[in-house]
NUMAR-882855 format. One line per field, with one value per residue (C-alpha): residue number from 1; residue in one letter; x, y negated, z. Coordinates in Angstrom, 2 decimals. Example, Ala and Ser with C-alpha at 12.3 -4.5 7.8 and 13.67 -1.06 7.14 Angstrom:
2
pos c(1 / 2)
code c(A / S)
px c(12.30 / 13.67)
py c(4.50 / 1.06)
pz c(7.80 / 7.14)
This chain:
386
pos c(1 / 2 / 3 / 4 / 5 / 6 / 7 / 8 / 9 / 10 / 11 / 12 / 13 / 14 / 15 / 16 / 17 / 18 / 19 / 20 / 21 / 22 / 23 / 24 / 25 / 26 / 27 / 28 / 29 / 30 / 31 / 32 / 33 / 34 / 35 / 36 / 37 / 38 / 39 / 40 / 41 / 42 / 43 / 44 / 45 / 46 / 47 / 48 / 49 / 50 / 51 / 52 / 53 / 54 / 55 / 56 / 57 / 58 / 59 / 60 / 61 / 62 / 63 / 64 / 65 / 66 / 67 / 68 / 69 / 70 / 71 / 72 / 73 / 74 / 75 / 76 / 77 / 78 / 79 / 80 / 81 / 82 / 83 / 84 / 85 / 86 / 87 / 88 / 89 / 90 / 91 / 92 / 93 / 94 / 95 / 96 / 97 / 98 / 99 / 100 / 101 / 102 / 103 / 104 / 105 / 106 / 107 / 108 / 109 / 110 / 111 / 112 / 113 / 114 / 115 / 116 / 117 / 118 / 119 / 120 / 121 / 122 / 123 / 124 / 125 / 126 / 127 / 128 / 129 / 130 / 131 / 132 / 133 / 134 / 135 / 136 / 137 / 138 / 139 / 140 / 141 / 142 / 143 / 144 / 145 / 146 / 147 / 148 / 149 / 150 / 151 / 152 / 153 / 154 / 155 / 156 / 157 / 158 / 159 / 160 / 161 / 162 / 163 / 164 / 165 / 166 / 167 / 168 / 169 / 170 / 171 / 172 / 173 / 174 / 175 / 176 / 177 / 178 / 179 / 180 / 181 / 182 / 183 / 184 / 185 / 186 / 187 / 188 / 189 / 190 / 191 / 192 / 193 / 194 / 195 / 196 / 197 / 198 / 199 / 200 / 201 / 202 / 203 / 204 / 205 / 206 / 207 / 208 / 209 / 210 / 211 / 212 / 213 / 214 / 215 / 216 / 217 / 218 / 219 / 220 / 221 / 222 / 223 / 224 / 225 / 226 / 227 / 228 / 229 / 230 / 231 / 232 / 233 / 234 / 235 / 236 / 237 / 238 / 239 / 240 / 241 / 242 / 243 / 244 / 245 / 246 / 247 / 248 / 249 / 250 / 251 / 252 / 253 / 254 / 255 / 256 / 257 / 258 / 259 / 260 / 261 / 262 / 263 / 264 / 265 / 266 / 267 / 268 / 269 / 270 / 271 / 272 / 273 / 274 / 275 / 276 / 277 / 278 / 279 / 280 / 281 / 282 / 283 / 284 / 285 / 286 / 287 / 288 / 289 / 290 / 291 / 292 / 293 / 294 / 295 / 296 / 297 / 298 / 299 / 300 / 301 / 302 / 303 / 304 / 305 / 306 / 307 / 308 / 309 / 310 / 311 / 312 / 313 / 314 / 315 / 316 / 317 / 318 / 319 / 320 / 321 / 322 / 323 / 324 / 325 / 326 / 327 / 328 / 329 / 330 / 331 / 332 / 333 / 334 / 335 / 336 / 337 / 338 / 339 / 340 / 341 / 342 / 343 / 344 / 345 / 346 / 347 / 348 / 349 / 350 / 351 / 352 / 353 / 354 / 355 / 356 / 357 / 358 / 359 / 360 / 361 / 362 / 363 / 364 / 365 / 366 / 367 / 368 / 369 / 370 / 371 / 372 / 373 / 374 / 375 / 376 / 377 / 378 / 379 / 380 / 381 / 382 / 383 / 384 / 385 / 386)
code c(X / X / X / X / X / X / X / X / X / X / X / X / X / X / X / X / X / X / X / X / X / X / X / X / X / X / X / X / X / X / X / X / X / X / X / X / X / X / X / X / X / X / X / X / X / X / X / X / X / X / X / X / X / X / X / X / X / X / X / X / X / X / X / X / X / X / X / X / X / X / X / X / X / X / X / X / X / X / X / X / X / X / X / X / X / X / X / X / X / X / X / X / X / X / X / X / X / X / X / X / X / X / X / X / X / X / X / X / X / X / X / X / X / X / X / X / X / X / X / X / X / X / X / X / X / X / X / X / X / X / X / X / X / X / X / X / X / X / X / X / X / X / X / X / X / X / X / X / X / X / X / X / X / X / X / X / X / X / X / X / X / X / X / X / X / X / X / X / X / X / X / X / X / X / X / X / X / X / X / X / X / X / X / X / X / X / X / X / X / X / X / X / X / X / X / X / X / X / X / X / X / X / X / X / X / X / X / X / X / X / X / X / X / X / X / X / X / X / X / X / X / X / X / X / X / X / X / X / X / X / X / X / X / X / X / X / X / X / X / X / X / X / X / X / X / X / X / X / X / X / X / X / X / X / X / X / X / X / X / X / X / X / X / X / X / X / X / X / X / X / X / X / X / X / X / X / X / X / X / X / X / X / X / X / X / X / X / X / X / X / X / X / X / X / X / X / X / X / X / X / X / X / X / X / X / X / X / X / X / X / X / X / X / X / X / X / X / X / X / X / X / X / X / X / X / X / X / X / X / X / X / X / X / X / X / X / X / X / X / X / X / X / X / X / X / X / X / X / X / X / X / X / X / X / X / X / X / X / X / X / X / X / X / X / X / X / X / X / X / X / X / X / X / X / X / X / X / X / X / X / X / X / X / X / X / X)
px c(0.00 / 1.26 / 2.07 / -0.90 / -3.02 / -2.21 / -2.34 / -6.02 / -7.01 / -5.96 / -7.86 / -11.13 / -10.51 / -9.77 / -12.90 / -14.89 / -13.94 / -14.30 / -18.09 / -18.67 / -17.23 / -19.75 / -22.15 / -21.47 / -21.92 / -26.02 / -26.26 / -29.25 / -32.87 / -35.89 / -38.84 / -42.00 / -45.22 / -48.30 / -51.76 / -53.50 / -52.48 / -51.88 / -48.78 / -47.63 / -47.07 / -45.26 / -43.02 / -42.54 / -41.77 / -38.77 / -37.58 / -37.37 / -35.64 / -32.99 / -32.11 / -32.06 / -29.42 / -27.75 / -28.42 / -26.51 / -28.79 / -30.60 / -34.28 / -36.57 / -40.02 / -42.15 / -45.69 / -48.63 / -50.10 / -53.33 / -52.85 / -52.84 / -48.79 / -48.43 / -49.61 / -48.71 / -44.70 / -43.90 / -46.05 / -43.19 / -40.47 / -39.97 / -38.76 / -41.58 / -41.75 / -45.11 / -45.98 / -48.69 / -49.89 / -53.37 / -54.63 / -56.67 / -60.29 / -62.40 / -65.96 / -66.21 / -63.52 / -63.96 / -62.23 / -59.36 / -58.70 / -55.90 / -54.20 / -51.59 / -50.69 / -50.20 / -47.82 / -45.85 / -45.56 / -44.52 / -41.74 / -40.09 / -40.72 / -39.33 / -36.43 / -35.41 / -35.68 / -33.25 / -31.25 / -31.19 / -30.96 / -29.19 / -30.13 / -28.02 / -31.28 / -35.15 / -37.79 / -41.49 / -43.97 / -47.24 / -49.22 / -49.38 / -45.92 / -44.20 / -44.11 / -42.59 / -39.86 / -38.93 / -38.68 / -36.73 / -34.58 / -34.06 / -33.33 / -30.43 / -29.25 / -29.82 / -30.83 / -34.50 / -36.34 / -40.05 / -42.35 / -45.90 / -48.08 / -50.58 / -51.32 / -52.21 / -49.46 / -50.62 / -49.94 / -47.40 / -45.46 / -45.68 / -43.99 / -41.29 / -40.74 / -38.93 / -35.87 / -36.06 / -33.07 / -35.24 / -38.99 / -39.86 / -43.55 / -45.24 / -45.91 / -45.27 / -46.59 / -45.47 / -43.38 / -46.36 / -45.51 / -42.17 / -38.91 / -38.62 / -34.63 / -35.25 / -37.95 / -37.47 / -40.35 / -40.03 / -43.39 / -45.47 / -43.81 / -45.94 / -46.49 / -43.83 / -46.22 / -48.65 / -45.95 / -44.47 / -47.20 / -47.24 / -50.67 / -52.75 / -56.07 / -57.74 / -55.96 / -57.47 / -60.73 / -60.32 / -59.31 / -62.45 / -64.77 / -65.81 / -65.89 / -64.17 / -65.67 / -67.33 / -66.20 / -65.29 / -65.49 / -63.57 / -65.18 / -62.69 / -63.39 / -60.74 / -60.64 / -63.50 / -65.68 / -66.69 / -70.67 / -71.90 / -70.39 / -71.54 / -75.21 / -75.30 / -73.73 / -75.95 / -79.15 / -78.24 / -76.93 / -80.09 / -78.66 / -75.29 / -76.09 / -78.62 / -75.82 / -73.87 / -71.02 / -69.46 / -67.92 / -65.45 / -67.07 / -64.22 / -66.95 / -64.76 / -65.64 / -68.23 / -71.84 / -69.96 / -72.92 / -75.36 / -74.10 / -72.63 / -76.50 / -77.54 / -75.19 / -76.14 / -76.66 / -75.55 / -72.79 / -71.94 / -70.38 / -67.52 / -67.80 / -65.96 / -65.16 / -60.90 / -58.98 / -55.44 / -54.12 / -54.42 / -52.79 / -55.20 / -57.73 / -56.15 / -55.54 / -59.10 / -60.55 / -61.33 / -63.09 / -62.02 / -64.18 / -62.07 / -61.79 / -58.87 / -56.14 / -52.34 / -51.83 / -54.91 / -53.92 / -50.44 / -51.51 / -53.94 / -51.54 / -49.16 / -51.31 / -53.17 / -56.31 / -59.48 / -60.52 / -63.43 / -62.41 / -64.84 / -62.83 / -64.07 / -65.04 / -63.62 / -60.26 / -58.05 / -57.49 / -59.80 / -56.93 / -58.86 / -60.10 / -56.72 / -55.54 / -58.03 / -58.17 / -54.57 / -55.45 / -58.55 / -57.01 / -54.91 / -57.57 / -56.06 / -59.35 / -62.96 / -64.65 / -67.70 / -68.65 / -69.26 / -72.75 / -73.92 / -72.81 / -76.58 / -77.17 / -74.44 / -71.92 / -73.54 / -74.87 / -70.65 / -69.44 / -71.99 / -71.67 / -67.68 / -68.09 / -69.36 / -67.30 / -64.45 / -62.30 / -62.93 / -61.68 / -58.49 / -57.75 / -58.08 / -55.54 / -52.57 / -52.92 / -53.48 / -49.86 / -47.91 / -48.22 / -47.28 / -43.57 / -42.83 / -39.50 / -40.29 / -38.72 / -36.05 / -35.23 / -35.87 / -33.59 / -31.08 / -30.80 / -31.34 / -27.88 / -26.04 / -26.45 / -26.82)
py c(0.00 / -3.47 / -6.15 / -8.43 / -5.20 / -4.75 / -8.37 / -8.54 / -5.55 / -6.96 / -10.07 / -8.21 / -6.12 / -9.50 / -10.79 / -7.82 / -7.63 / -11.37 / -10.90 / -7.58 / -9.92 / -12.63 / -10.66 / -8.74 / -12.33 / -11.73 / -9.03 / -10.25 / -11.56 / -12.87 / -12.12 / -14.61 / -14.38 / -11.79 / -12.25 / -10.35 / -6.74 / -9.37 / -10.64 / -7.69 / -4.93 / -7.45 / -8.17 / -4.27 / -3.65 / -6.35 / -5.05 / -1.19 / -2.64 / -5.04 / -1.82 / 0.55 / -1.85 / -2.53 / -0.24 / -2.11 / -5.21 / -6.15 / -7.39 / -9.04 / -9.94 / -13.10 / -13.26 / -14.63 / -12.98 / -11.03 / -10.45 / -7.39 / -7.72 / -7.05 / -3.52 / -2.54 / -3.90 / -1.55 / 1.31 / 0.55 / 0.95 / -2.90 / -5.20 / -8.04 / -10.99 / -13.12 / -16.41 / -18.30 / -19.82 / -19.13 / -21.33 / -24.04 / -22.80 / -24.50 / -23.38 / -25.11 / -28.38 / -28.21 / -24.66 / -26.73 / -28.79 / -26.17 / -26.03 / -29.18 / -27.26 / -23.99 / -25.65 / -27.03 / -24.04 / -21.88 / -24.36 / -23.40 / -19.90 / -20.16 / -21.87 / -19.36 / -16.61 / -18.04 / -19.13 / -14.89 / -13.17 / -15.56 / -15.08 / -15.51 / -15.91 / -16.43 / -15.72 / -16.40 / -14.31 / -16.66 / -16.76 / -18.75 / -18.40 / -18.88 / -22.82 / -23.57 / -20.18 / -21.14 / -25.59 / -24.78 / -22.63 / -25.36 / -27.54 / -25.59 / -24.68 / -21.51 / -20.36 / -19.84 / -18.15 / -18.48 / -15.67 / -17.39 / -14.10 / -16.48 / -18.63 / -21.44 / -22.16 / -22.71 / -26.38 / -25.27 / -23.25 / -26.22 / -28.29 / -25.41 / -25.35 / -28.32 / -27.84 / -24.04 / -22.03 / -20.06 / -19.56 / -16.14 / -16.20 / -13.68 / -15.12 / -18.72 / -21.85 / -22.71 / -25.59 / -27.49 / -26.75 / -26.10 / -27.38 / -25.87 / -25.19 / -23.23 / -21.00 / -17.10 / -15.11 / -11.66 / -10.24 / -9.53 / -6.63 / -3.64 / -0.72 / 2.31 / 5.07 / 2.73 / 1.56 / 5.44 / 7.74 / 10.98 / 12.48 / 13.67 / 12.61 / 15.89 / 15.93 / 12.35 / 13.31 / 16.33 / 14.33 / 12.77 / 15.35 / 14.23 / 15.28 / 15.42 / 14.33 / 11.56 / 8.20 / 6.85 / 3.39 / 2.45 / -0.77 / -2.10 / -5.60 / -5.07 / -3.99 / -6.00 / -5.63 / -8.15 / -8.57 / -9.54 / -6.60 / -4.03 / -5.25 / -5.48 / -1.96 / -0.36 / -1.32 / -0.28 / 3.46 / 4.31 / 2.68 / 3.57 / 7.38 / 6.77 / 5.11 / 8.83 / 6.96 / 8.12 / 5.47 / 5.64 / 3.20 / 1.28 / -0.37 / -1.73 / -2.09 / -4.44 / -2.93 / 0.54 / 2.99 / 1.19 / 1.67 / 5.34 / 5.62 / 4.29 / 6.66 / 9.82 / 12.36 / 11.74 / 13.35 / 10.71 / 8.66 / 8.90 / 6.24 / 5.48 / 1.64 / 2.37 / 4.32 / 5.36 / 6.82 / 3.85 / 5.25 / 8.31 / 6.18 / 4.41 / 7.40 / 8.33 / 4.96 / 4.14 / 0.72 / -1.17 / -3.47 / -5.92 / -9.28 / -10.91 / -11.40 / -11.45 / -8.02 / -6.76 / -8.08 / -7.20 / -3.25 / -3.22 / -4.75 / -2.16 / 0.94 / -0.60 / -0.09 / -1.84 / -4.26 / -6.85 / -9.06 / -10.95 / -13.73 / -14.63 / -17.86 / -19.27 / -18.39 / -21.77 / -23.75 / -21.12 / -18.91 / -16.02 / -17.73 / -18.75 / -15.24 / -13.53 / -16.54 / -16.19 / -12.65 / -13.65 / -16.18 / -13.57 / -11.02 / -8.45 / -8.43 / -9.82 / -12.07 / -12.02 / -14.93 / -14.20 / -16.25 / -14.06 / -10.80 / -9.72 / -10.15 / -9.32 / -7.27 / -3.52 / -4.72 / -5.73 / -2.34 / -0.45 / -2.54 / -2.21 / 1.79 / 2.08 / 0.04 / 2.10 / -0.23 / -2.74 / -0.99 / 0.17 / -3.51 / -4.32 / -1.75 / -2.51 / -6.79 / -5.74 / -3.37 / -5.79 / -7.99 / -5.33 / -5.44 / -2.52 / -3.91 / -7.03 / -5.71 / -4.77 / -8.04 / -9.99 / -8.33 / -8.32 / -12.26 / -12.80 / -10.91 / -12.25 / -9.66 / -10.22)
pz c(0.00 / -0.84 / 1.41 / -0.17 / 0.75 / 4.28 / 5.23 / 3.20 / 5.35 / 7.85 / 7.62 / 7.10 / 10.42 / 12.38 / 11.32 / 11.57 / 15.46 / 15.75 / 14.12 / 16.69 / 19.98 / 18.89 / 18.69 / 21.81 / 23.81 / 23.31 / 26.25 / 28.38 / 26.33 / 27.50 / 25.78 / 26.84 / 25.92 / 25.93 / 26.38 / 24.09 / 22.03 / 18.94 / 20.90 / 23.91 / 21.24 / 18.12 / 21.18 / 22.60 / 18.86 / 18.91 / 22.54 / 20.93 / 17.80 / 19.74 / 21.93 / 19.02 / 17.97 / 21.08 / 23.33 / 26.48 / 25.86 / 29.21 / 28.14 / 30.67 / 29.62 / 31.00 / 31.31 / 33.32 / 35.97 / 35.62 / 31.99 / 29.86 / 29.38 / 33.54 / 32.62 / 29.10 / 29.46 / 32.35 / 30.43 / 28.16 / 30.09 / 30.41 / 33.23 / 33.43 / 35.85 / 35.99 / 36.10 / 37.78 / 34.58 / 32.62 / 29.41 / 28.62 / 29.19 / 26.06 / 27.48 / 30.84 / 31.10 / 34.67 / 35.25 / 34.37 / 37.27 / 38.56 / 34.89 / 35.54 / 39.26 / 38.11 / 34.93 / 37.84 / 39.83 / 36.54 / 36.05 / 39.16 / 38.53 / 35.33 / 36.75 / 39.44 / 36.66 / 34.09 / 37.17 / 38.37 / 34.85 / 32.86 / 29.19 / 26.48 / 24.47 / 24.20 / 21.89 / 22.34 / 20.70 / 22.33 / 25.18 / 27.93 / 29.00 / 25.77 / 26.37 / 29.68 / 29.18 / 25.84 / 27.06 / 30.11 / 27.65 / 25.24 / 28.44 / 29.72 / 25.89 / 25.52 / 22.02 / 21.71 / 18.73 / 18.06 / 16.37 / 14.95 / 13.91 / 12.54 / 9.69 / 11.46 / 14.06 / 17.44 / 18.88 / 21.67 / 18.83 / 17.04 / 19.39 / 20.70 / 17.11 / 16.83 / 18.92 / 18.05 / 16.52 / 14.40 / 13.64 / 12.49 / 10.60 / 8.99 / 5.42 / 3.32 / 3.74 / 7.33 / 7.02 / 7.20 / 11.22 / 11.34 / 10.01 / 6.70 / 7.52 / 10.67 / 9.04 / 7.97 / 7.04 / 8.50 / 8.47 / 11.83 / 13.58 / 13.36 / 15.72 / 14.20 / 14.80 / 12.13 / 10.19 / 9.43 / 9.90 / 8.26 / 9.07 / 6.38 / 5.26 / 6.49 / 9.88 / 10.78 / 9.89 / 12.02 / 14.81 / 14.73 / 13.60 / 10.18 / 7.42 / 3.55 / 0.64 / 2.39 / 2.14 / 5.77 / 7.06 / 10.15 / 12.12 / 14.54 / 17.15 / 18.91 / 22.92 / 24.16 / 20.87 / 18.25 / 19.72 / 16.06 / 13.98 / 16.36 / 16.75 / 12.78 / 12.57 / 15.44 / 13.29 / 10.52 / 10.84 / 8.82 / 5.96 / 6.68 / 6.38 / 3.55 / 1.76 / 1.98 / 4.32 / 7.29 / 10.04 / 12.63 / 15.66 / 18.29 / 19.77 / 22.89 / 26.03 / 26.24 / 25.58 / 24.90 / 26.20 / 24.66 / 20.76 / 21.96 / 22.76 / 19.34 / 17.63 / 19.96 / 17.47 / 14.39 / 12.90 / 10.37 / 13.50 / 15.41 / 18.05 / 21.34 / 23.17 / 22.32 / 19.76 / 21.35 / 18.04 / 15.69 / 12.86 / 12.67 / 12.07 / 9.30 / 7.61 / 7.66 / 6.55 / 3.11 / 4.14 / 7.40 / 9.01 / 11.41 / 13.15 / 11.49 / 14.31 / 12.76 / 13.98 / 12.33 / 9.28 / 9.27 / 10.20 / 7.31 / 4.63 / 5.83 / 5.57 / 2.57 / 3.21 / 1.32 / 4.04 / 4.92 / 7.54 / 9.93 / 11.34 / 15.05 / 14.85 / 18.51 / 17.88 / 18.72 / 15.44 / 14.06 / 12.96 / 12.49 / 9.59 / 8.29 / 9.04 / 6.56 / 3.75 / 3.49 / 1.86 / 0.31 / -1.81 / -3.03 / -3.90 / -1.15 / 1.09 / 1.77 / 4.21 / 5.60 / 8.09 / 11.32 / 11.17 / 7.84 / 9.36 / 10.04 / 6.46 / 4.76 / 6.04 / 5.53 / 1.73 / 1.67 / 2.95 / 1.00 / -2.32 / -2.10 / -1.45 / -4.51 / -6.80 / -6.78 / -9.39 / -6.78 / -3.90 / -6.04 / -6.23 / -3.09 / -2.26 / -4.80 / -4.34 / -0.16 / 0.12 / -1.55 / 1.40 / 3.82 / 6.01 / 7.84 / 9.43 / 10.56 / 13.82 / 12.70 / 10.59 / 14.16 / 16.14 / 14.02 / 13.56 / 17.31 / 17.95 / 14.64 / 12.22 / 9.06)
């Protein structure tokens, strides 16, 4: 080997080790945020990709006491400290008179955590303890990272935004709330046993005692249950079975018995308030019926699936709305209003069943906007690789 050789080789393995010992500096993380499912399992899916990659990386999650995150992060197998810290409540002003006191108090929470686990860096996936995590970060200069599932940025992401290192988003069009030089579209991270599934079409249907030939529709509110889908689904089973259709019911948990009652029965229906095995139910589905939360959306343009969305109409900034036009606009899915869901959405889901050119599609514009590593892609520019 030449002398030009072994001093170029040299060079690269310099810089190679310099890269590795940079990179080696991120060893603690905070991850802040929670909530809801649309921002505790996006943020599990980061955690399990940042230790896949590193697996000596300490991660401590934030969230706010009470809320689904204190639970599901330690099912995990997550470290999680909470804050005393709950939203803005838009339905009675006056349940807000404690809001400024408990922002206080989570500031000196917040404080005593960074002071105890020292990150190296932050990211906030939303929720209510994104903002004061990710601002006493940015205080104290540690590298913070934002990820906005939604079309329609929420105001505090907004504002973190600016001082941010990065903003991770799920599709384009965002720099109308972000710096355009700080933004990197990644995708919305996406449950793994979703993403890479490998059951068949006949064991899903199995699973939930239906049967083949049949075309199935899978209705989905999410855990608590979207009140105007399932009362226009619960009267209209008649036509649902008439129609030669066979549906797979998450009701969730509010009113449960009462549309379990409605569907007693009938074989056509599988129906229960919770689904634990998401991505059997996927595989079944020829239609789904779903609110239009990020996560929603980024599951169905992952498993491609034909899909009318029903955006909930309270969502802040009405980003349920945003969510689903984003696809609409692209011929990749339906809408249905939440207000004309007693008229229309079973003449949708029966009209679409039968247009099979339609449905077909739906399918190939729907997949092309599905990321399966979005994780992946996160992790691997918090801790500098590229």
């Amino acid at each position: 080997m030449s002398n030009s050789q072994t001093s170029q080789s040299e060079i690269i393995a310099t810089s190679t080790k310099e890269a590795v010992a940079e990179r080696r500096q991120v060893k603690r993380i905070i991850i802040a945020g929670g909530g809801t499912g649309g921002h505790i399992f996006p943020a599990i899916a980061i955690a399990n990709a940042l230790k896949e990659i590193d697996p000596t990386l300490e991660i401590l999650f934030v969230g706010a006491k009470g809320k689904m995150e204190m639970e599901k992060v330690p099912q995990a197998g997550y470290a999680i400290k909470g804050l005393t810290i709950s939203g803005f409540n838009r339905s009675s002003l006056i349940k807000n008179w404690s809001l400024p006191f408990k922002l206080f108090i989570s500031y000196f929470e917040v404080k005593k955590i960074l002071a105890s686990f020292k990150p190296d860096a932050i990211i906030g996936v939303g929720g209510y303890s994104t903002y004061p995590v990710l601002t006493a970060g940015n205080r104290n200069g540690i590298p913070t990272y934002i990820h906005e599932s939604n079309s329609f940025a929420g105001k505090s992401n907004v504002l973190l935004g600016k001082n941010a290192t990065k903003v991770f988003v799920a599709g384009e069009g965002m720099e109308r709330f972000f710096p355009k030089e700080k933004l990197m579209i990644t995708g919305n991270p996406v449950r793994s046993s979703i993403a890479y599934s490998t059951n068949t079409k006949k064991e899903a249907l199995d699973f939930f005692g239906l049967k083949e030939g049949k075309q199935t529709v899978f209705i989905v509110g999410g855990s608590l249950g979207a009140k105007s889908m399932n009362e226009a689904i619960a009267v209209s089973l008649n036509r649902i079975e008439e129609a030669g259709l066979q549906i797979i019911w998450q009701t969730g948990k509010t009113n449960a018995n009462q549309y379990k009652e409605a569907a007693k029965g009938k074989s056509f229906i599988w129906v229960n308030e919770f689904i634990t095995q998401m991505e059997m139910a996927y595989t079944a589905a020829d239609i789904v019926v779903s609110r239009s939360g990020a996560m929603a959306v980024s599951e169905l343009c992952v498993v491609g699936k034909p899909s009318i969305f029903v955006p909930y109409p309270f969502a802040a900034e009405d980003h349920q709305t945003a969510n689903a036009m984003a696809l609409v606009e692209k011929d990749a899915a339906l809408i249905v209003k939440d207000s004309d869901v007693n008229q229309n959405l079973v003449s949708t889901v029966i009209h679409l069943s039968k247009d099979v050119e339609r449905m077909l599609e739906l399918k190939k514009h729907i997949r092309l906007l599905g990321k399966t590593n979005a994780d992946e892609v996160i992790a691997r520019e918090v801790l500098g690789y590229k």
